[in-house]
C-alpha positions in Angstrom: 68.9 61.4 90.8 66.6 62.1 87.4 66.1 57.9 87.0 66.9 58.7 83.2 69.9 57.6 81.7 73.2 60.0 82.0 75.5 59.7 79.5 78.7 59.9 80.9 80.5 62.0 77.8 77.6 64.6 77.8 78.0 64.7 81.8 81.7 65.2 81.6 81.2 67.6 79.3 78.7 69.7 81.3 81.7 70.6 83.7 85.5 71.9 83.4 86.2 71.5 87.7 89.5 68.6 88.2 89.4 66.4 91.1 85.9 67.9 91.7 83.5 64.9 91.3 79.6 64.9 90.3 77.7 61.9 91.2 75.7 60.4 88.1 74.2 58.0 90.2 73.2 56.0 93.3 73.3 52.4 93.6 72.5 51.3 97.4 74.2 52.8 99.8 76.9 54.0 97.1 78.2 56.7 94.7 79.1 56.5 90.9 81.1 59.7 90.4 83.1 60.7 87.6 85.4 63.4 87.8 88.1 65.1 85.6 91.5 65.0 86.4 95.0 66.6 86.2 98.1 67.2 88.5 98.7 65.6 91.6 95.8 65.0 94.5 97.3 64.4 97.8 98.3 62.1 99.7 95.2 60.3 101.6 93.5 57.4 103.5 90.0 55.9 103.6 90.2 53.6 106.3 87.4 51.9 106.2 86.5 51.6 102.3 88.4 50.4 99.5 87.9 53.0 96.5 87.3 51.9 93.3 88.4 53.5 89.7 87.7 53.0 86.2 89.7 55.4 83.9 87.2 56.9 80.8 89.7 58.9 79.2 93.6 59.7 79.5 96.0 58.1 81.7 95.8 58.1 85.6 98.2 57.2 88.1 98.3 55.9 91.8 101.1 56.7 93.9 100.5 53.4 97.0 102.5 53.7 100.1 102.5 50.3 101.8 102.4 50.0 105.7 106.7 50.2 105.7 106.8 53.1 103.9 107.9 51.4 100.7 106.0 53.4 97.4 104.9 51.5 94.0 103.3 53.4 91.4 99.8 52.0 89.4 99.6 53.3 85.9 95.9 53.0 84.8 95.3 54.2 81.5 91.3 54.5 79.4 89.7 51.3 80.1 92.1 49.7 82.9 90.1 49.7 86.5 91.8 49.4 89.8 90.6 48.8 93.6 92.9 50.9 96.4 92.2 48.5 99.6 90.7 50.1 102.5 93.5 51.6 104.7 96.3 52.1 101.9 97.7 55.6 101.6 97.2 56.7 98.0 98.2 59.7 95.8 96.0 60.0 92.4 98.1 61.9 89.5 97.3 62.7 85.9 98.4 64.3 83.1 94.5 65.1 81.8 91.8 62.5 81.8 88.9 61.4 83.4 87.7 59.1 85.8 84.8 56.7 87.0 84.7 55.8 90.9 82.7 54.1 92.9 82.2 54.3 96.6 79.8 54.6 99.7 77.9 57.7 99.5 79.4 60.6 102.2 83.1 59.5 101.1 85.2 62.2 101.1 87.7 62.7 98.4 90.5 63.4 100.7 90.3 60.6 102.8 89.4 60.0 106.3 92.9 61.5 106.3 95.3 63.1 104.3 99.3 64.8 104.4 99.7 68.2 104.0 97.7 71.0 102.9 95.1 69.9 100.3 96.2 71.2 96.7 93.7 74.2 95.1 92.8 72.2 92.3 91.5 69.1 94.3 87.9 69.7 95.3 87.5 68.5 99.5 84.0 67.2 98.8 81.8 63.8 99.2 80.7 64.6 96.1 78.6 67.4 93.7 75.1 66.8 92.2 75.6 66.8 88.2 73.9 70.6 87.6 72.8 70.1 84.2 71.0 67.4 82.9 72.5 65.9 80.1 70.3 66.6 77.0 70.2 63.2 75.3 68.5 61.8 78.4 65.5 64.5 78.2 65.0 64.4 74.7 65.1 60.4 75.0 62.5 60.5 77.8 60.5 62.9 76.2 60.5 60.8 73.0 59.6 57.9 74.6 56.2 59.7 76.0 55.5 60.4 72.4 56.1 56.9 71.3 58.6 57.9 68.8 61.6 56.1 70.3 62.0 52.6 70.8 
């Protein structure tokens, strides 16, 4: 991590990839990723984490299976956050957006375990470096060294 500041519009911006998340920063032992999403993930389990979301843009929908079998749908839309308890089987969907999560570094974004082959468009991954770094936090940096920003 840079310790500048990301903004998380230019750093959405810097990539196209859905269900492919870049981490924009560490906090402890933990991940903030955002990621871009559309069409269905797949069905998947973290047992021993619960995963947190915060949707930035679009709408963003959980598919929960509860321990009978019994499925309930979560519609999260910009702005709405929502915590999947540790152990709950969980199917993200989207018709476009984007998406802020949070969760212990090394997570994968499958699960611990998942049903069925994994979808092409849904990265398997714990989690990208952000590749570019986004332009307002160098120029801000290097206008602080000059003194012109405040």
């Amino acid at each position: 991590m840079s310790g500048q500041p990301v903004n998380l519009n230019e750093a959405l911006a810097s990539f196209t990839d859905v269900y492919s998340p870049r981490i924009v920063a560490r906090v402890n032992d933990y991940d903030v990723r955002i990621a871009h999403t559309k069409g269905e993930h797949v069905w998947h389990v973290h047992e021993d984490t619960d995963e947190f979301f915060l949707v930035l843009d679009g709408q963003f929908d959980i598919a929960i299976r509860d321990a009978a079998g019994d499925e309930s749908a979560v519609v999260l839309r910009r702005g709405d956050t929502f915590v999947v308890p540790k152990g709950t089987a969980h199917r993200p969907s989207s018709s476009g957006g984007a998406i802020l999560m949070f969760e212990p570094s090394g997570t994968s974004s499958t699960g611990d375990r998942h049903e069925g082959d994994v979808p092409s468009h849904v990265d398997s991954t714990t989690g990208h470096e952000l590749t570019k770094a986004p332009p307002r936090a160098a120029a801000t940096g290097a206008a602080r060294m000059r003194g012109d920003a405040g």
